[in-house]
C-alpha positions, -999 to +999 in steps of 0.1 A: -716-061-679-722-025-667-697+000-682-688+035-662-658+060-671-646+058-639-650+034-606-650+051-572-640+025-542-650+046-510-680+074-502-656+093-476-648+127-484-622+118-511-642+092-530-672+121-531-651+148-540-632+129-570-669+117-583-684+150-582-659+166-599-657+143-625-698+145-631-701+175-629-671+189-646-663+163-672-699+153-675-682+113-669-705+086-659-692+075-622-704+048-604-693+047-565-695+022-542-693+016-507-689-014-487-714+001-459-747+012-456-739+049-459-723+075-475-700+100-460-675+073-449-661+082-411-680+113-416-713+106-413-739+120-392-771+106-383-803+120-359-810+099-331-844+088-334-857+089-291-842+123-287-842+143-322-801+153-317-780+147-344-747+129-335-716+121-359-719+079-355-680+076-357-669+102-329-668+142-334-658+157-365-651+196-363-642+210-396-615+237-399-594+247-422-570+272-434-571+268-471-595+289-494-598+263-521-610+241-498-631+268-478-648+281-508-651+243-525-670+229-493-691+260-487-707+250-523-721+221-505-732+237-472-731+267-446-715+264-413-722+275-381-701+295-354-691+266-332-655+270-319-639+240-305-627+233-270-613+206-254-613+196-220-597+166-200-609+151-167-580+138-142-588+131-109-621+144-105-612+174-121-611+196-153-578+212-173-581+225-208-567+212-238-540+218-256-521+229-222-527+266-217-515+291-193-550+282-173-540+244-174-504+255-158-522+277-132-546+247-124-526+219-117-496+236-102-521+259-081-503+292-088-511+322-102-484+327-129-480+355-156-478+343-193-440+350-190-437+333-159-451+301-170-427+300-190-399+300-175-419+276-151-420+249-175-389+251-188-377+245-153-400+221-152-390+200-182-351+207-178-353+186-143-359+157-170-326+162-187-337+148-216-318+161-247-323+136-276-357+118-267-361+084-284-394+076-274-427+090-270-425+092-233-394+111-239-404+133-261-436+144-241-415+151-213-388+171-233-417+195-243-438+194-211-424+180-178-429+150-170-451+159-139-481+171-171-469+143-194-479+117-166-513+133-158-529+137-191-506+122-217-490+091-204-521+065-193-543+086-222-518+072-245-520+035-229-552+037-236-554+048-273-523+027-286-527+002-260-487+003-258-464+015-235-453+053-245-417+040-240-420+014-271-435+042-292-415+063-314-412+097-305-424+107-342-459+102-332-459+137-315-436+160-331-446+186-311-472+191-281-488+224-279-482+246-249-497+283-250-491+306-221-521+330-227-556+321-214-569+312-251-589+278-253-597+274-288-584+238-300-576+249-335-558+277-348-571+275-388-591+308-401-622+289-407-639+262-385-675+254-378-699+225-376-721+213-411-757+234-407-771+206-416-746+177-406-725+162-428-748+133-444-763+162-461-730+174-480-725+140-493-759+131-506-754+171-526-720+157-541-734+125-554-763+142-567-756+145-604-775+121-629-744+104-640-733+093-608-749+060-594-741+050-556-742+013-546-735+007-510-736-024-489-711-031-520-676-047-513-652-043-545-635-070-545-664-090-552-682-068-580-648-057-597-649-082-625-687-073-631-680-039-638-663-020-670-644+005-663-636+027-694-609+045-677-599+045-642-604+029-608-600+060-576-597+037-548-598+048-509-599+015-493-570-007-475-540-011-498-532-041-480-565-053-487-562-044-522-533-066-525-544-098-507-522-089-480-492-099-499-469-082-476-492-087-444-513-066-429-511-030-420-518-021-383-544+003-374-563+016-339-598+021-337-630+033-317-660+021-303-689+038-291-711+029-263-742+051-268-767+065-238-796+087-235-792+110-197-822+125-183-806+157-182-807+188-203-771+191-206-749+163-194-709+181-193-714+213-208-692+208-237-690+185-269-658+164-261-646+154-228-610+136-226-605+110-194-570+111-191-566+081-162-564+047-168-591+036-140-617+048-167-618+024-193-632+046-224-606+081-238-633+103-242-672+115-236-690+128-269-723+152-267-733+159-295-761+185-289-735+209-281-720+210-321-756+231-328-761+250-299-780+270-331-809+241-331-819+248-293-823+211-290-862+213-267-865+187-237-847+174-205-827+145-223-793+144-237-777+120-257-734+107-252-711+084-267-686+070-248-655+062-265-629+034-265-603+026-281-595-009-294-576-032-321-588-031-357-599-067-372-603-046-405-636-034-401-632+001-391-594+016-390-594+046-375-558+054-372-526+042-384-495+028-361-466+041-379-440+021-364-409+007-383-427-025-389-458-008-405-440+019-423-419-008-441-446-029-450-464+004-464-431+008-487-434-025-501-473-017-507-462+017-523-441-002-549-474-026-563-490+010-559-471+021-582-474-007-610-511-004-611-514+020-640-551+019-638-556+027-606-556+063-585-551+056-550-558+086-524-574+087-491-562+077-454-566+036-460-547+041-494-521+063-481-519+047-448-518+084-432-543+098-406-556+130-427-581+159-415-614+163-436-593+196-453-563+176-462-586+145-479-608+173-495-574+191-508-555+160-520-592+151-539-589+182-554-560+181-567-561+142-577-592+158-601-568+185-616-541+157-627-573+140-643-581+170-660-550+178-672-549+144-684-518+140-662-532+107-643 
């Protein structure tokens, strides 16, 4: 029977963090595992082999933060470059930035308004609703933007992506919608944001570098865990529900498909991401990828996109959690077995049932390792 200090289930961002700090750090021997082929979990970027463009295979991952730890931690691991992002949605033939900006007001209304003047436009706009305590997506959307911008590129987008009608969603999905009235297109607001120099397979395969880390992948814990010693603890990233043999059921979760092409163009929409807002076009989004490293000056007159669509989880790939009443109770009565398991560290989006950003999975790693090292878990 192989013996390791510690057993790490998951190669996404918070099983690689957790291992490398406890190598490299605490000099413990970790052995992580993976059920898939790869490391990097839902981060991991691969180069297309017809055209030479590196694509991220489980839809575009910016990275951005606002937290130094995590700045300074990740920037150990690689440099960044200066991409900024911007997202754009198509709705009937035509294209509005995202989040809703002054420009996006101007657009659709066709008027010429002064940041003060939208405004007061839209709140005009949304107080035609009369809406006052919303109790449903729909009705929430509408209380922030008017229904008239709620039904063009929020309303059949969401169809779409929950495959649910925004009336039987709760309205805590969306506690807010972001409406700027200045001409400023960035899509994130953190201090620090930027594409991997050298894509994000790269940062993982630096983290589980050390000597006294081993990676097995194509590796599904639950039928090597009795083959294995562990000295001290299991860190575990996968489905909790999973975890527990679906004692309570399982929990819910959305996600993506990706339907890949090569274009015999140089550059097929000018811009990474491209939302479809309209139900008539079956996929949410366009990826090209060439436009994350505008720095590589990718040569030749082909580009590469992924068209995106949303679909059920059968357990395979959860993207993103349904938090509805029935899921968040199940997720309670998970959280109580959670906590019985006094050998076990739980973190990550399938553990926690939560839809993280890279920043938030590297942060709660981080400070997962500090417990550890304080002796504290």
């Amino acid at each position: 029977m192989k013996s390791y200090d510690y057993l790490v289930v998951g190669a996404g961002f918070f099983g690689a963090v957790i291992a490398e700090r406890l190598a490299n750090e605490l000099g413990q021997r970790v052995l992580v595992i993976d059920k898939r082929d790869h490391i990097g979990g839902n981060c991991y970027s691969v180069v297309d082999k017809k055209t030479g463009i590196e694509f991220h295979k489980y839809g575009t991952h910016i990275f951005h933060t606002s937290d130094r730890k995590v700045w300074d931690y990740i920037n150990g691991f690689t440099e960044f470059n200066g991409y900024r992002h911007q997202v754009l949605t198509t709705y009937r033939n035509k294209t509005y930035q995202l989040p809703i900006n002054l420009e996006t007001i101007n657009a659709f209304y066709d008027i010429n308004l002064k940041p003060y003047e939208a405004e007061k436009f839209l709140k005009a706009e949304i107080a035609k609703s009369k809406i006052k305590n919303p109790k449903n997506l729909e009705e929430k959307a509408i209380s922030l933007v008017g229904r008239r911008l709620y039904e063009a590129f929020i309303k059949e987008y969401t169809i779409k992506q929950w495959k649910r009608d925004p009336k039987k969603i709760p309205a805590g999905i969306i506690a807010r919608l972001p409406v700027r009235y200045n001409y400023n297109e960035s899509y994130y607001r953190d201090i620090w944001q930027g594409i991997p120099l050298r894509g994000y397979s790269r940062i993982f395969e630096r983290m589980l570098n050390p000597e006294n880390i081993n990676v097995e992948l194509n590796t599904d814990y639950f039928q090597i865990k009795d083959l294995i010693k562990v000295k001290k603890k299991v860190i575990y990233s996968g489905p909790v529900d999973r975890f527990f043999d679906y004692t309570f059921g399982k929990l819910e979760w959305r996600t993506v498909s990706f339907q890949k092409e090569i274009i015999n163009v140089k550059d097929f929409q000018g811009t990474s991401v491209m939302n479809y807002s309209e139900l008539k076009v079956p996929y949410t989004r366009i990826h090209e990828p060439k436009h994350l490293h505008e720095e590589r000056n990718y040569a030749g007159n082909k580009s590469l996109i992924l068209r995106e669509f949303s679909c059920e989880d059968h357990g395979e790939d959860p993207y993103y959690p349904i938090p509805d009443k029935r899921n968040k109770n199940t997720y309670k009565c998970y959280k109580n077995l959670m906590k019985k398991e006094k050998k076990v560290i739980w973190g990550g989006r399938l553990a926690d049932y939560e839809y993280y950003n890279m920043d938030q999975v590297i942060s709660n790693a981080l400070s997962v390792f500090e417990k550890i090292q304080r002796n504290q878990l």
